[in-house]
LUMDREN-972648 format. One line per field, with one value per atom (N, C-alpha, C): x, y, z. Coordinates in steps of 0.001 Angstrom, whole numbers, plus 500000, padded with zeros to 6 digits. Layout:
BEGIN
east = X, ...
north = Y, ...
up = Z, ...
***
This chain:
BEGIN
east = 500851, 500000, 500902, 500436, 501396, 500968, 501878, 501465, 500698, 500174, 499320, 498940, 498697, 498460, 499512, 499317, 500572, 499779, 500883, 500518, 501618, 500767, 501339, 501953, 503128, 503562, 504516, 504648, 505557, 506952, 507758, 508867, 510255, 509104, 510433, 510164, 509266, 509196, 508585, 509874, 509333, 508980, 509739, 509846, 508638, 507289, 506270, 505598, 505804, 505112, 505835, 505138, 505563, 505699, 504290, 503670, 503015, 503050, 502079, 501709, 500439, 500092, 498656, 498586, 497927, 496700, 495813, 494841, 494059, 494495, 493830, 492163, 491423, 490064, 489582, 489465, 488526, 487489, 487046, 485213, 484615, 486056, 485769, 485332, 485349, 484491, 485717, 486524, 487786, 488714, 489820, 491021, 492121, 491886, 492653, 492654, 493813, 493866, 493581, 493038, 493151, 494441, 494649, 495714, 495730, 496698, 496501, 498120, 498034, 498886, 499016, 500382, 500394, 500949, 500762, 501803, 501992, 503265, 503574, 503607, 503358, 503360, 504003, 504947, 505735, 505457, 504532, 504333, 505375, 505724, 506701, 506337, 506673, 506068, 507439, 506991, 507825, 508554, 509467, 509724, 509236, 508897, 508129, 506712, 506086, 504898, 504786, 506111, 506367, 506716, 506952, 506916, 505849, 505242, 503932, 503110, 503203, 502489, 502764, 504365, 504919, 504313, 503971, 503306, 502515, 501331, 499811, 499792, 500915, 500771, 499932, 499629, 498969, 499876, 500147, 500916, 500141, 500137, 499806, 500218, 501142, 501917, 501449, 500994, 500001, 499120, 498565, 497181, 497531, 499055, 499115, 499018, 499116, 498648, 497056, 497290, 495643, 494766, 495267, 494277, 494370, 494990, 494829, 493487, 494140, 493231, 491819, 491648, 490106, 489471, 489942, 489469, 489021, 490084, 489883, 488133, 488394, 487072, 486062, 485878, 484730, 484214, 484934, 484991, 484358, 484803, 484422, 483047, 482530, 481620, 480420, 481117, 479803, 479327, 480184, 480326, 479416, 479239, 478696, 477213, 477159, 476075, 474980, 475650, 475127, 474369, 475276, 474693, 473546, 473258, 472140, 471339, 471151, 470347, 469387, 469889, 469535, 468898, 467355, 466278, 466578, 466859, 467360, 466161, 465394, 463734, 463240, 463198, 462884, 463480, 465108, 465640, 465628, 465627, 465590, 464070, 463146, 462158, 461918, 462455, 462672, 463855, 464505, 465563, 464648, 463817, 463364, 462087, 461079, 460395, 461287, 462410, 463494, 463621, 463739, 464481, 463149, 461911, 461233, 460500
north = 498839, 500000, 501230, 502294, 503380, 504862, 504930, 506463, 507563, 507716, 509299, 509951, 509647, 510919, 511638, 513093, 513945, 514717, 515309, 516125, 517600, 518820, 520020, 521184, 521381, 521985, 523335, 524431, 525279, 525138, 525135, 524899, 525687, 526718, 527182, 526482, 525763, 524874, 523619, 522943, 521620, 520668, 521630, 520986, 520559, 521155, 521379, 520116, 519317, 517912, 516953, 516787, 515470, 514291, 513748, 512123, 512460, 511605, 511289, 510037, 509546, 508243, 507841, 507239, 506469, 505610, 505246, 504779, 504354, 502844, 501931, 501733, 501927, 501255, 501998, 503237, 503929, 504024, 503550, 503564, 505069, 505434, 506270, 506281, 505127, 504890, 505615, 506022, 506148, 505349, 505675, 504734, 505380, 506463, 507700, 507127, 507191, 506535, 507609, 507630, 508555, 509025, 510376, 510763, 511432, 510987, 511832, 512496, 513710, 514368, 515359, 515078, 515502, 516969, 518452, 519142, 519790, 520619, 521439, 522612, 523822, 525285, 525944, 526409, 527455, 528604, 529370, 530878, 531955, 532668, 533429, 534697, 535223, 536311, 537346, 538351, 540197, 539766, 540715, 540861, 541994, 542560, 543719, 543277, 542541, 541911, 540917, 540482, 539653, 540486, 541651, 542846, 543025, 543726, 544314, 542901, 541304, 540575, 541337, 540750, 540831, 541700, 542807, 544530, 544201, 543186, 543503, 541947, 541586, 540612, 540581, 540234, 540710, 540547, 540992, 540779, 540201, 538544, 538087, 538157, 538919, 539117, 540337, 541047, 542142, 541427, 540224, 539828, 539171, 539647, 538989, 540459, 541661, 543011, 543009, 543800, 543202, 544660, 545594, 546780, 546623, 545802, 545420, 543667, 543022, 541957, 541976, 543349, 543622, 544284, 545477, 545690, 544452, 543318, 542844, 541497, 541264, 540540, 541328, 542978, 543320, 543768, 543614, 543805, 542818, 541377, 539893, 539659, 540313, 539531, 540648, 542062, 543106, 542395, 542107, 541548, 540203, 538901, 538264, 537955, 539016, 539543, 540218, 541356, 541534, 540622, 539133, 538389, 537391, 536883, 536528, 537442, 538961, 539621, 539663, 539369, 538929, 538028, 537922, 536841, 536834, 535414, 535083, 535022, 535226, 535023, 536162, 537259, 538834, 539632, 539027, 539890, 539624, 538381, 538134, 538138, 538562, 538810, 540385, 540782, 542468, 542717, 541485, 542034, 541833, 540652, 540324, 541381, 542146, 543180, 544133, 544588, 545734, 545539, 544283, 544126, 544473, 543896, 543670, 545452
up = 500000, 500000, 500000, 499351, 499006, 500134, 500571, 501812, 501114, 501178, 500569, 501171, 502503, 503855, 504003, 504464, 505088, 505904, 506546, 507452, 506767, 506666, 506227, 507322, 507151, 507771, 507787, 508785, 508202, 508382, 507030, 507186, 508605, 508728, 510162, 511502, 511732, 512686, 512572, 512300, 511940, 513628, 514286, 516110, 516430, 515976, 516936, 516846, 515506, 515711, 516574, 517498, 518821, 517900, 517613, 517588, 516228, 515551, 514104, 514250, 513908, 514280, 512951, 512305, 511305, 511219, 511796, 512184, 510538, 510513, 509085, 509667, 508427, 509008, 509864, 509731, 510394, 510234, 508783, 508383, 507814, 507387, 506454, 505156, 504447, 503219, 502616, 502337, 501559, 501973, 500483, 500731, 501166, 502174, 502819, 504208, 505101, 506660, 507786, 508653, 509686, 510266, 510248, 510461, 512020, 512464, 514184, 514507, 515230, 515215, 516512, 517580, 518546, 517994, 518774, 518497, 519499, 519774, 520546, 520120, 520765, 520404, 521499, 521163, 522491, 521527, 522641, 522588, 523085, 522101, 522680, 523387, 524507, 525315, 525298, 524983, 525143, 526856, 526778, 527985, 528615, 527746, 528328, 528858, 528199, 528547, 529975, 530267, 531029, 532411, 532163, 532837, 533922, 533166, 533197, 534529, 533805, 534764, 535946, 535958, 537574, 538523, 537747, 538205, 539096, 538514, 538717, 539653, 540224, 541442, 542494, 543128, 544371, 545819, 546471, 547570, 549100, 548848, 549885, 551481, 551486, 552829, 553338, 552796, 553101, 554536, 553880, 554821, 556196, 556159, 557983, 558525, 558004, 558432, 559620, 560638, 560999, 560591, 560022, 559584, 558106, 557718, 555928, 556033, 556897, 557155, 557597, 558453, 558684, 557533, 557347, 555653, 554458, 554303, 553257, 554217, 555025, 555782, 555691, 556081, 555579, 554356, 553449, 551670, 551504, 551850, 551329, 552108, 553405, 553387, 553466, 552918, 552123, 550971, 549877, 548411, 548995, 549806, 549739, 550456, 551253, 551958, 550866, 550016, 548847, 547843, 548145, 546853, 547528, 548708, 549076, 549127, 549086, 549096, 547457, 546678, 545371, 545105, 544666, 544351, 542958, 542257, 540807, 540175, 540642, 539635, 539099, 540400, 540544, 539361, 539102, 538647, 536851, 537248, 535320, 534961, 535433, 535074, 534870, 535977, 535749, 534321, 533862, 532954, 531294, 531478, 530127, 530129, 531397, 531008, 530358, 530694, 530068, 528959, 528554, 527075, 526062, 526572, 526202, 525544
***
Protein backbone atom coordinates (compact mmCIF):
# COMPACT_ATOMS: atom_id res chain seq x y z
CA UNK A 1 0.00 0.00 0.00
CA UNK A 2 1.40 3.38 -0.99
CA UNK A 3 1.47 6.46 1.81
CA UNK A 4 -0.68 9.30 0.57
CA UNK A 5 -1.54 10.92 3.85
CA UNK A 6 0.57 13.95 5.09
CA UNK A 7 0.52 16.12 7.45
CA UNK A 8 1.34 20.02 6.23
CA UNK A 9 3.56 21.98 7.77
CA UNK A 10 5.56 25.28 8.20
CA UNK A 11 8.87 24.90 7.19
CA UNK A 12 10.43 27.18 10.16
CA UNK A 13 9.20 24.87 12.69
CA UNK A 14 9.33 21.62 11.94
CA UNK A 15 9.85 20.99 16.11
CA UNK A 16 6.27 21.38 16.94
CA UNK A 17 5.11 17.91 15.71
CA UNK A 18 5.56 15.47 18.82
CA UNK A 19 3.67 12.12 17.59
CA UNK A 20 2.08 11.29 14.10
CA UNK A 21 0.09 8.24 14.28
CA UNK A 22 -2.07 6.47 11.30
CA UNK A 23 -5.16 4.78 12.18
CA UNK A 24 -6.17 1.93 9.08
CA UNK A 25 -9.94 1.25 9.01
CA UNK A 26 -11.47 3.93 10.39
CA UNK A 27 -14.79 3.56 8.38
CA UNK A 28 -14.23 6.27 6.45
CA UNK A 29 -15.51 4.89 3.22
CA UNK A 30 -12.21 6.15 1.56
CA UNK A 31 -8.98 4.73 0.73
CA UNK A 32 -7.35 7.70 2.82
CA UNK A 33 -6.13 6.54 6.66
CA UNK A 34 -6.85 8.55 9.69
CA UNK A 35 -4.29 10.76 10.46
CA UNK A 36 -3.50 11.83 14.18
CA UNK A 37 -1.11 14.37 15.22
CA UNK A 38 0.39 15.50 18.55
CA UNK A 39 1.80 19.14 18.50
CA UNK A 40 3.57 21.44 20.55
CA UNK A 41 3.36 25.29 20.40
CA UNK A 42 5.74 27.45 22.49
CA UNK A 43 4.33 30.88 22.59
CA UNK A 44 6.70 33.43 22.68
CA UNK A 45 6.07 36.31 25.32
CA UNK A 46 7.83 40.20 25.14
CA UNK A 47 9.72 40.86 27.99
CA UNK A 48 8.13 43.72 28.33
CA UNK A 49 4.90 41.91 28.55
CA UNK A 50 6.37 39.65 31.03
CA UNK A 51 6.92 42.85 32.84
CA UNK A 52 3.93 44.31 33.20
CA UNK A 53 2.49 40.57 34.76
CA UNK A 54 4.92 40.83 37.57
CA UNK A 55 3.31 44.53 38.20
CA UNK A 56 -0.19 43.50 38.72
CA UNK A 57 0.77 40.61 41.44
CA UNK A 58 -1.03 40.71 44.37
CA UNK A 59 0.92 40.78 47.57
CA UNK A 60 -0.19 38.09 49.89
CA UNK A 61 1.92 39.12 52.83
CA UNK A 62 0.00 42.14 53.10
CA UNK A 63 -2.82 39.83 54.82
CA UNK A 64 -0.88 38.99 57.98
CA UNK A 65 -1.35 43.01 58.43
CA UNK A 66 -4.36 43.20 61.00
CA UNK A 67 -5.72 46.78 59.58
CA UNK A 68 -5.17 45.42 55.93
CA UNK A 69 -6.77 41.96 57.16
CA UNK A 70 -9.89 43.62 58.68
CA UNK A 71 -10.53 45.69 55.65
CA UNK A 72 -10.12 42.84 53.26
CA UNK A 73 -12.93 40.54 55.78
CA UNK A 74 -15.27 43.32 55.58
CA UNK A 75 -15.01 43.81 51.67
CA UNK A 76 -15.58 39.89 51.33
CA UNK A 77 -18.38 39.53 53.39
CA UNK A 78 -20.20 43.11 52.12
CA UNK A 79 -19.67 41.55 48.41
CA UNK A 80 -21.30 38.26 49.74
CA UNK A 81 -23.92 39.54 51.96
CA UNK A 82 -24.87 41.53 48.85
CA UNK A 83 -25.31 38.39 46.85
CA UNK A 84 -27.86 36.53 49.08
CA UNK A 85 -29.65 39.62 49.10
CA UNK A 86 -30.46 38.93 45.37
CA UNK A 87 -33.72 36.84 44.35
CA UNK A 88 -32.64 35.08 40.81
CA UNK A 89 -36.27 35.02 39.64
CA UNK A 90 -37.12 38.83 40.54
CA UNK A 91 -34.36 39.89 38.65
CA UNK A 92 -34.41 38.13 35.32
CA UNK A 93 -37.84 38.81 35.07
CA UNK A 94 -37.33 42.47 35.75
CA UNK A 95 -34.44 42.03 32.95
CA UNK A 96 -36.64 40.32 30.13
CA UNK A 97 -39.60 43.18 31.01
CA UNK A 98 -36.51 45.73 30.07
CA UNK A 99 -35.52 44.13 27.08
CA UNK A 100 -38.77 43.67 26.20
Amino acid sequence: MYQIDHILIDMRRPSIILDVRSFRGAGCDTDNCLLVAKLGERLAVRKQAAQKFDRGRINLRKLNELGVKGKYQIEITNSFAALENLNGDENINRASENIK
